[in-house]
C-alpha positions, 0 to 999 in steps of 0.5 A: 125605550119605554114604548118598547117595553110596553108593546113587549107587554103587550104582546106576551099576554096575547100569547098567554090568554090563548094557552090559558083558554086551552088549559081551561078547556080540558076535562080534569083527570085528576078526581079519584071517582074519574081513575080506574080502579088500582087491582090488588090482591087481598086477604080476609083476616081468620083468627087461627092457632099458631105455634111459635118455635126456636130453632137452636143448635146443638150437640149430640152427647151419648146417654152413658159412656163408659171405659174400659180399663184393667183392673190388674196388671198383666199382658194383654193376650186376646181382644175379643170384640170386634171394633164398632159392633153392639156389646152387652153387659158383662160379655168379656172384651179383653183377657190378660194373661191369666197364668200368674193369677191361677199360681196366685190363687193356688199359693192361697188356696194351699195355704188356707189348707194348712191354717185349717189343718193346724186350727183342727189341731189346736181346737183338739188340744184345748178341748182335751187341756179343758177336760183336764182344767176340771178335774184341776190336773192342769193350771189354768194358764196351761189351759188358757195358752191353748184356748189362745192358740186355737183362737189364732188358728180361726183367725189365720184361717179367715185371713186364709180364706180371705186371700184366696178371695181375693186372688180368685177375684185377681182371677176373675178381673184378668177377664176384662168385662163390659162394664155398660151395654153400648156400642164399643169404640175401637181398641185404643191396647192391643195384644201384647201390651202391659196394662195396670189399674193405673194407666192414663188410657183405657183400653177401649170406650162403651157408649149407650146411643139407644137414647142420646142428649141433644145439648143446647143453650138457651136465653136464661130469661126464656128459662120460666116461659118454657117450665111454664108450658112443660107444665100447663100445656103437656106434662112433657115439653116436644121439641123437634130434632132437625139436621145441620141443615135445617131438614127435620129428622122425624125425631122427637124428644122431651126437654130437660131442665138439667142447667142449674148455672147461667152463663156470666158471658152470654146469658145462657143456660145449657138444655138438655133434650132427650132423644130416643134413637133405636136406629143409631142415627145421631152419634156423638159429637153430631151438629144438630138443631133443636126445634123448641117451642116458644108460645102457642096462640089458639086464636091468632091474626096473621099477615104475610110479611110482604103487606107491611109497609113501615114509615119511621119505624111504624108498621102498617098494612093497607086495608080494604073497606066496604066502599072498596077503598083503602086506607093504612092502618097502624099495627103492632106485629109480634113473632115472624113466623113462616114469613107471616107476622102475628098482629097484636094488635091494630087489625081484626078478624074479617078484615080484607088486607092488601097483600100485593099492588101496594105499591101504587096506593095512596088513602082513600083509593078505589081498588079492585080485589082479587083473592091472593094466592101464595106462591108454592115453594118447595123449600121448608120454612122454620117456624121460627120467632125473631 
């Protein structure tokens, strides 16, 4: 048994000295100066300005709105606009029926003509009571009771007159005016209805849109950051108006810091933008986003975001040196914007940065550069930090 197992010995190693001897003979691949060069596409690193925005959404809020209600009770005999169309300051939108207010006023104006009939009388008789005081051919009360009665009569005919005022006025309201300049609304009365000062609803509604609120909410810790660049950077913060859908409008407006309370909830305070818009195009109520700047950097280095590999946590990008090797270098990345990060820190400008065929690349590998070139799209990209 044991000679048996011996010439298996034997026998074993013979075979392994040959393969071991081919093993041995072959030329060895496995030096990076004997692998060809791994082709990647680079970067060069140039520092440039970069604007940092946030896109928020909002909500359109006409400037000044104003309703229009009755201010006398009475029938609604015309409407005299025509629904949706643009009203000036004091055209009239709406007559009641005027009838009861010209007898009104003709009641009072019949009535201060008689308070100064009878205070030209009374003033007559006690001129003539004073002429004969003096000469003592009456009593002083007789004198005194007349001067009282004239004192009467201007006071009746400044009550008089005041009334009629105020019945011309009742006259004049049943005109219904417009109170604003603004696009009207449509009629929420129609003809044939009884209106008072005192009903729930107005008989129509004015807003001015040639200036219109975008309303927005944003982080109260961002609140100082943003009076901070409306007063160093511009004495007026810009912020970009965009569509529902994200496509700008070609509308610009100024913010305004009308949030004096936070939110307990959520932490926001709610902005207003102001927004010129002579042509209409925002309406109340509308779904809108607010393009507002974050930061501006005047010198700042970027990478795309396809260059940066992270490893528990740590962001890193491949970066070429003058022995076209390269090497992973940590850095500290800032706002997204445009899909391109802001480095911090970790790189510097001049600086050549694998931006595709990172894939196959370990420390200390020859490469082969070429210039790297963006991919065109069509689609527009927010600027937008995270």
């Amino acid at each position: 048994m044991c000679i048996k197992q011996h010439l298996w010995s034997i026998l074993l190693a013979g075979l392994a000295v040959p393969w071991l001897a081919g093993c041995d003979s072959s030329p060895d691949n496995t030096g990076s100066d004997t692998l060809s060069p791994f082709p990647v596409s680079v970067m060069t690193l140039e520092a440039t300005g970069l604007s940092v925005t946030q896109d928020l959404p909002g909500r359109v809020s006409a400037v000044r709105t104003a309703e229009v209600r009755a201010q006398v009770t009475g029938i609604v005999q015309q409407r005299l606009f025509e629904e949706g169309s643009h009203i000036e300051e004091g055209r009239t939108l709406f007559q009641i029926n005027p009838a009861t207010f010209k007898a009104e006023v003709d009641i009072a104006a019949a009535a201060l003509q008689r308070t100064r009939a009878t205070l030209a009388q009374t003033q007559v008789k006690a001129g003539r009571m004073d002429a004969l005081r003096r000469t003592d051919a009456v009593s002083r009360q007789t004198y005194d009771d007349a001067a009282s009665l004239r004192d009467q009569a201007a006071a009746d005919v400044a009550q008089a007159r005041a009334t009629l005022a105020r019945r011309r006025l009742d006259l004049q309201f049943a005109s219904v005016e417009a109170p604003i300049s603004g696009r009207i609304d449509q009629t929420l009365v129609n003809e044939g209805a009884l209106v008072s000062p005192t009903d729930a609803t107005p008989l129509a509604r004015i807003q001015q849109i040639d200036q219109v609120y975008v309303d927005v909410r944003q982080s109260a810790s961002r609140l100082d950051t943003l009076r901070q660049q409306a007063g160093s950077a511009s004495p007026v913060l810009d912020v970009e108006i965009l569509g529902s859908n994200g496509t700008p409008l070609d509308m610009h407006g100024r913010m305004l810091f009308s949030g004096i309370q936070v939110d307990t909830g959520t932490g926001d305070v709610l902005l207003r933008v102001l927004v010129d818009n002579p042509q209409h195009r925002l309406l109340p109520g509308l779904y809108v986003q607010a393009r507002v700047p974050r930061a501006h950097y005047p010198a700042a280095l970027s990478v795309p975001q396809q260059a940066v590999t992270r490893t528990a946590g740590q962001a890193s990008v491949w970066v070429v040196d003058a022995q076209k090797k390269v090497h992973p270098v940590p850095v500290e990345l800032g706002e997204l914007v445009e899909r391109r990060y802001r480095v911090v820190s970790g790189l510097s400008a001049g600086q050549q940065v694998v931006i595709e065929g990172i894939e196959r690349l370990s420390p200390d590998a020859r490469v082969a550069t070429r210039p790297w070139q963006p991919a065109a799209s069509d689609e527009p990209l927010s600027a937008v930090a995270r």
